[in-house]
C-alpha positions as CSV (number, residue, x, y, z in Angstrom):
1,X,11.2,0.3,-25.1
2,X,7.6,-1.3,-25.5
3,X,4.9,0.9,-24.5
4,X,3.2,-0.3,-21.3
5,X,0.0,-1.3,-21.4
6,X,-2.6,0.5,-19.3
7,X,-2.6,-2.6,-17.1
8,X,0.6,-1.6,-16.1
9,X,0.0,1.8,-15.1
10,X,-2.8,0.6,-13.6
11,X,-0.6,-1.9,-11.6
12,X,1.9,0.5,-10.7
13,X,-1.1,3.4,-9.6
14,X,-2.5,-0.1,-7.3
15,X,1.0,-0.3,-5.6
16,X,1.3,3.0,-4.8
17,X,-2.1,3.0,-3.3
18,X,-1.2,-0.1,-1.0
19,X,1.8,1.2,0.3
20,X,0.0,4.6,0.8
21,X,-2.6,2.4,2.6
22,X,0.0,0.3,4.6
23,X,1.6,3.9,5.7
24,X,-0.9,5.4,6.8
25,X,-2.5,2.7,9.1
26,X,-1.2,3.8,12.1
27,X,-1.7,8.1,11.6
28,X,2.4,8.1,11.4
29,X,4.8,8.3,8.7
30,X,8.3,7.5,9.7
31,X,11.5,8.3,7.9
32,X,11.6,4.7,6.4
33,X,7.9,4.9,5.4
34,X,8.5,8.2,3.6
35,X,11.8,6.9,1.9
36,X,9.6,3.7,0.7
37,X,7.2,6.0,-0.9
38,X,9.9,8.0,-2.6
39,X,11.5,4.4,-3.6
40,X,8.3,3.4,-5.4
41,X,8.6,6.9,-6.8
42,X,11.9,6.6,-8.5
43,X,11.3,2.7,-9.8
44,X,7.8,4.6,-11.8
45,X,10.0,6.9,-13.7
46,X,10.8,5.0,-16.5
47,X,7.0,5.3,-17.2
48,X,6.9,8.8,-17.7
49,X,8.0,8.8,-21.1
50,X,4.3,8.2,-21.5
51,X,1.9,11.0,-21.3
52,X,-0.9,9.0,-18.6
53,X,2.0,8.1,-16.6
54,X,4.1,11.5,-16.7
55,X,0.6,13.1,-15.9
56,X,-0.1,11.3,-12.3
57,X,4.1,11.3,-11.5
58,X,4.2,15.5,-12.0
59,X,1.1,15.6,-9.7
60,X,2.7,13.4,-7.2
61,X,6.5,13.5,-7.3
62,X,6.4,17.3,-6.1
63,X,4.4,16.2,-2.6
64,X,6.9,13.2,-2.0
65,X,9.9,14.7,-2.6
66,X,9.0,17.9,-0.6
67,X,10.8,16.2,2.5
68,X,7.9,16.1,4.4
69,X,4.2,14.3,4.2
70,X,1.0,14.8,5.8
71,X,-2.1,12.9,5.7
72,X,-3.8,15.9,3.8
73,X,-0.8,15.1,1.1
74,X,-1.6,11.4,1.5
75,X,-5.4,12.1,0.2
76,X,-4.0,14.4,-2.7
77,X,-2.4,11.4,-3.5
78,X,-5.1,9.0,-4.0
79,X,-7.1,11.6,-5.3
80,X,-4.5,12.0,-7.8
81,X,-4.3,8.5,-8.6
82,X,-8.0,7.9,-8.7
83,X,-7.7,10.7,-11.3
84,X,-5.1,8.6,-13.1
85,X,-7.5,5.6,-13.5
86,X,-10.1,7.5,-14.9
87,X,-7.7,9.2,-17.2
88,X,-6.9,6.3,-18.6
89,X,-10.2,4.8,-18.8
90,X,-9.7,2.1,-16.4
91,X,-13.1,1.4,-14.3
92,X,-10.6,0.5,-10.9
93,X,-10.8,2.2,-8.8
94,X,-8.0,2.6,-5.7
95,X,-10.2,1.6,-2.6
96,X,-10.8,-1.6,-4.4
97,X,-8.1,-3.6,-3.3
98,X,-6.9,-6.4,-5.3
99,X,-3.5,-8.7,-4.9
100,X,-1.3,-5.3,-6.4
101,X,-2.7,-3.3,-3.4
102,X,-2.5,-5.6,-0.9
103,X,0.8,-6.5,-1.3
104,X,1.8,-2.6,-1.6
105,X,-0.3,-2.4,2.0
106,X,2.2,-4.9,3.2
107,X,5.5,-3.0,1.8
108,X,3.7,-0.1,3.5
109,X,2.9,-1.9,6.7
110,X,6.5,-2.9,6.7
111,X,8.4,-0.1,5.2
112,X,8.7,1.2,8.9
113,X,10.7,-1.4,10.1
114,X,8.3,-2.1,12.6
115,X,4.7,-3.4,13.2
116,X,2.8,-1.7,15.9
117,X,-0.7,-2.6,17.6
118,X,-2.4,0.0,15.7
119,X,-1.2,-1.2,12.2
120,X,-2.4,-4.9,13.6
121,X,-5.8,-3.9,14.7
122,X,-6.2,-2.1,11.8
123,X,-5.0,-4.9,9.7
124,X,-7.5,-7.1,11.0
125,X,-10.6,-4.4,10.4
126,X,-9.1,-4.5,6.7
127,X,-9.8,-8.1,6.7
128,X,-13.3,-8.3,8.0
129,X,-14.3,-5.2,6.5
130,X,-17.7,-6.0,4.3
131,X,-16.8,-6.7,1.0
132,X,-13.2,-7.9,1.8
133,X,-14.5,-11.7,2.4
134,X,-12.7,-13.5,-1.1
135,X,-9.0,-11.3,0.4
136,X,-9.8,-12.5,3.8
137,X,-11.1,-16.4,2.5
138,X,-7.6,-15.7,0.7
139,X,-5.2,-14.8,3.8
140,X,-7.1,-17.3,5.9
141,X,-3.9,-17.4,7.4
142,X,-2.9,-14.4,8.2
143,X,-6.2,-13.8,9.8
144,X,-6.1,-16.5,12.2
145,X,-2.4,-15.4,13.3
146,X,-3.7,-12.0,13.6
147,X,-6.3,-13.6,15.2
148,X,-4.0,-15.4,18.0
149,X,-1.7,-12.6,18.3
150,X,-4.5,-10.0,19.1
151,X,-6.5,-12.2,21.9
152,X,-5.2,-10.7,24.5
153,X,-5.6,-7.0,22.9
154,X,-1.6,-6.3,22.1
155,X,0.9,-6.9,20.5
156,X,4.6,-8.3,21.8
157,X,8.3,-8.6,20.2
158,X,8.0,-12.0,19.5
159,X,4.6,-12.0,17.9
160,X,5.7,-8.6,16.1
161,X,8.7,-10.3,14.5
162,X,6.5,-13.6,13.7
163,X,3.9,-11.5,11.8
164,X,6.9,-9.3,10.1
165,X,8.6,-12.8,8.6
166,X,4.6,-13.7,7.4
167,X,3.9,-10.7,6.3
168,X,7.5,-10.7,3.8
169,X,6.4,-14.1,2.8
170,X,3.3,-13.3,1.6
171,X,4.8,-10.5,-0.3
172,X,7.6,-12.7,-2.0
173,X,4.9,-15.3,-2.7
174,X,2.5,-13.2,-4.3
């Protein structure tokens, strides 16, 4: 097997970040959220026959698998991955998101099975948060369907299942 490039690990540290990020939107993580997290987990451990990667997967596997996670736990975990990056040399940093993140934030958003009006509202902040213009210019969109869907300050079935199906495209397009 090739040795990955720190790209890679880089790529893989980003994902983990989004779907962190896409968990912990709305303050709750379900059973499916915490099983997606322990997914991503298990597809990484191939990279821990190299020592950056092993490093950041020992510091994080032993929170996830405990059974159970907090938000304290989710912090140790981006701490522990902004870690990684410097580690490795890499100038990223996690809160910078880029296409890797955002489509982790998604599996997060998703992983639950469901898309509440906290995860929208908050999905929307995300979008017009200062700095975020070239992602929002990018998921012009998705913004304007957040956009509709939110005008009347919640969030129904029907417009829940719409933005689920956009929200899996993007993902598979990207």
């Amino acid at each position: 097997m090739e040795k990955p490039n720190n790209p890679h690990y880089q790529n893989a540290a980003k994902e983990l970040a989004g779907l962190i990020y896409g968990v912990s939107l709305d303050g709750v993580i379900t059973r499916n959220e915490f099983a997606a997290i322990k997914s991503w987990c298990s597809n990484y451990e191939p990279l821990c026959s190299y020592e950056p990667f092993q490093h950041l997967h020992d510091r994080i596997k032993p929170i996830i698998y405990a059974g159970k996670m907090t938000s304290e736990e989710l912090d140790e975990i981006e701490n522990s991955l902004n870690l990684f990056l410097e580690e490795i040399g890499s100038d990223e940093q996690i809160n910078r998101p880029d296409q890797i993140f955002i489509n982790g934030m998604f599996q997060g958003i998703l992983s639950s099975g469901d898309i509440n009006d906290q995860e929208v509202y908050k999905l929307k902040s995300f979008l017009e948060k200062e700095g975020n213009e070239k992602i929002m210019k990018e998921y012009a969109g998705l913004y304007d369907l957040i956009q509709k869907i939110w005008s009347d300050g919640k969030v129904d079935d029907a417009e829940f299942r719409i933005l689920k199906d956009y929200l899996n495209l993007l993902i598979q397009n990207h």
